[in-house]
N, C-alpha and C positions, 0 to 999 in steps of 0.2 A: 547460632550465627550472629555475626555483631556487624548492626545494623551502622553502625558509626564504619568511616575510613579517612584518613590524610590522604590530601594528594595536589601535590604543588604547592603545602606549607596553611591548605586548608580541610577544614573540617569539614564531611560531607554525612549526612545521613539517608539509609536507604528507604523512601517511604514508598505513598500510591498518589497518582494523579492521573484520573480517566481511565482507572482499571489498568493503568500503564505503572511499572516499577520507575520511579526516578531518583535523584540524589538532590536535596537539598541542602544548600549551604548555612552552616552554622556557626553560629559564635563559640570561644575558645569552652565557656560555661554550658555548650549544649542546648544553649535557648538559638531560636530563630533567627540568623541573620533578618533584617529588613531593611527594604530601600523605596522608597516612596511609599510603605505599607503595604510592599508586595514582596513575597520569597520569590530566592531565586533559585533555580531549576535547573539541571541538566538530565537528558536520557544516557547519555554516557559520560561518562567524566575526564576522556580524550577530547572532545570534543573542544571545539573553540568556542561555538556561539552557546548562549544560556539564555535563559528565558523569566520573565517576572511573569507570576500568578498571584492571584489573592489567594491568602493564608488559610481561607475556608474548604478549598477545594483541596488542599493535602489531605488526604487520609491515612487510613495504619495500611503497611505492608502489605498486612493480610487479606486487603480488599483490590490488592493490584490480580489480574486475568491472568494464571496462568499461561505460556506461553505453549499454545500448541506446535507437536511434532506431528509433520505431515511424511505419509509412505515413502519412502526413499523408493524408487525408482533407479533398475541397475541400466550401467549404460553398454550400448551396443546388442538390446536384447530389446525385441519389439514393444511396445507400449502399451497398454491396455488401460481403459478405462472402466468401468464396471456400469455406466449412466449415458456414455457412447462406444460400445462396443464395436462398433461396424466405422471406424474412424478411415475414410476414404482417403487410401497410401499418396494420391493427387493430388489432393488439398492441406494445406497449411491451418493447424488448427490453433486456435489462439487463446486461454483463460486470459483474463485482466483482472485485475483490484487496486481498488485505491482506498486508502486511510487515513483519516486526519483525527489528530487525538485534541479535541477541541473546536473544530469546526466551527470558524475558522480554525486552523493551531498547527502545528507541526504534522508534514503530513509524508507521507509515499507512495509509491507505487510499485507493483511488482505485476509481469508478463510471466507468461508460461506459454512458451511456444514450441508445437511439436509438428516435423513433416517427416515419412516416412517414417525410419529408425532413428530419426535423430532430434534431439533437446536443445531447448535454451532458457533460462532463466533468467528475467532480469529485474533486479532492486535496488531502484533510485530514491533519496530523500532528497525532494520536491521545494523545502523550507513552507513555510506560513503559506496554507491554501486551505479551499473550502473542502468538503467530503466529495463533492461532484466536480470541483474541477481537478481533483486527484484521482479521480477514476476515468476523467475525459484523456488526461494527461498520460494513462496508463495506456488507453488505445491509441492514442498518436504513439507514444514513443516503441509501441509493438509492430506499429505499420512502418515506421523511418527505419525498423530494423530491416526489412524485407530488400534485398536485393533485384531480385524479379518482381517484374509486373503481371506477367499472364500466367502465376499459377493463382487458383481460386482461393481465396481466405474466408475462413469459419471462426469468426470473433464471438467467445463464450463470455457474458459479463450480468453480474449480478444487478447492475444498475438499470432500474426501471428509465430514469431519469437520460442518462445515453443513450437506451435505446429510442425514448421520445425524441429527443433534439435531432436524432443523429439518422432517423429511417420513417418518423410520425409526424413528421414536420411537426413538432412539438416547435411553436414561440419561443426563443431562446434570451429571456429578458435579460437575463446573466448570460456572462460568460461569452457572448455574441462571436467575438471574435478568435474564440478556440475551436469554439463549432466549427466555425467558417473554413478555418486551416485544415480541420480534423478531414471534413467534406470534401474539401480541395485535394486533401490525399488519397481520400477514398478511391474520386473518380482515376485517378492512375493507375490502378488496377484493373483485373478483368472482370474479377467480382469478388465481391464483397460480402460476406451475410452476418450480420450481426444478429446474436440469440441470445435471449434472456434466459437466467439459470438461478434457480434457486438459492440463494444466499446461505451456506451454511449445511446444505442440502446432503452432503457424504458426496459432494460428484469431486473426485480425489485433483480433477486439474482447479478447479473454483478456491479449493482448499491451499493446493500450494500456493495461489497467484494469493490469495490473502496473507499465508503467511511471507511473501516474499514481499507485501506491500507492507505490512507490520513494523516488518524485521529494520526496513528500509529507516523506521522513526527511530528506533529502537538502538 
């Protein structure tokens, strides 16, 4: 494969930046573009905005993460999950993840919302945020998607950290006032239960909502 490409009259090569595949920009000779003595970045190369990193943090290709492929899930055919098998058809059941590649740095989020027989997925890039408030950001915007208020919600989320702020009166020295909103949306519901879930653990909704918060940077 050739790690070089043009595109817009410039020269990009494809490396690794935080186990992330990115393109940096190069001189006509194949050496480093540089501007303040930082390269410049992109995750896509449609993309408008780019990013300065220090030169140290590029690595080779080879060291960029794989991009996992999560179970396709057919639609119109009931849902299963193999880690909540017994998914009560009344309640609205919610995965969340959030990702920042650089924490701070370029981040997203991605929901996985399922009631009865029916799905949703959703993957937004968030811009420059921390790893916690891209995961706070993924349960808000999984709750502003709910139409109803009095059916019961079951929020599945890896973050130890959400579930402190958000149910442990965990002191919220950061972020004070996402919490506050996130909480303010809570109580409009009938109920709410936020449950921590093992990061990476095979539970197949944790898995897509990571990769739809990835994909979101990406």
């Amino acid at each position: 494969m050739d790690d070089y490409k043009t595109y817009n009259g410039k020269l990009w090569k494809r490396l690794s930046f935080n186990s992330n595949k990115v393109w940096v920009l190069m001189n006509e000779d194949k050496s480093f573009f540089e501007k303040e003595n930082k390269l410049l970045i992109k995750y896509n190369l449609k993309q408008d905005y780019e990013y300065l990193i220090k030169k140290e943090n590029i690595k080779p290709l080879s060291q960029a993460i794989p991009k996992k492929n999560p179970k396709k899930i057919k639609k119109n055919k009931p849902l299963k999950d193999d880690h909540h098998p017994s998914h009560d058809q009344n309640i609205v059941t919610i995965y969340t993840d959030g990702a920042s590649s650089g924490n701070p740095g370029p981040s997203g989020i991605g929901a996985y919302l399922i009631y009865k027989n029916r799905e949703k997925k959703i993957s937004e890039y968030i811009g420059n945020a921390t790893n916690n408030i891209a995961e706070l950001k993924a349960i808000k915007r999984a709750l502003e998607e709910m139409k109803k208020f009095d059916i019961p919600i079951s929020i599945y989320t890896d973050s130890r950290y959400c579930l402190g702020v958000l149910t442990q009166n965990w002191k919220a020295t950061a972020n004070k006032e996402l919490v506050a909103e996130i909480k303010k949306l809570i109580n409009k519901f009938k109920c709410v239960k936020i449950i921590k879930v093992k990061g990476h653990g095979g539970i197949l909704g944790n898995e897509i909502a990571d990769d739809l918060a990835t994909s979101a940077i990406k």
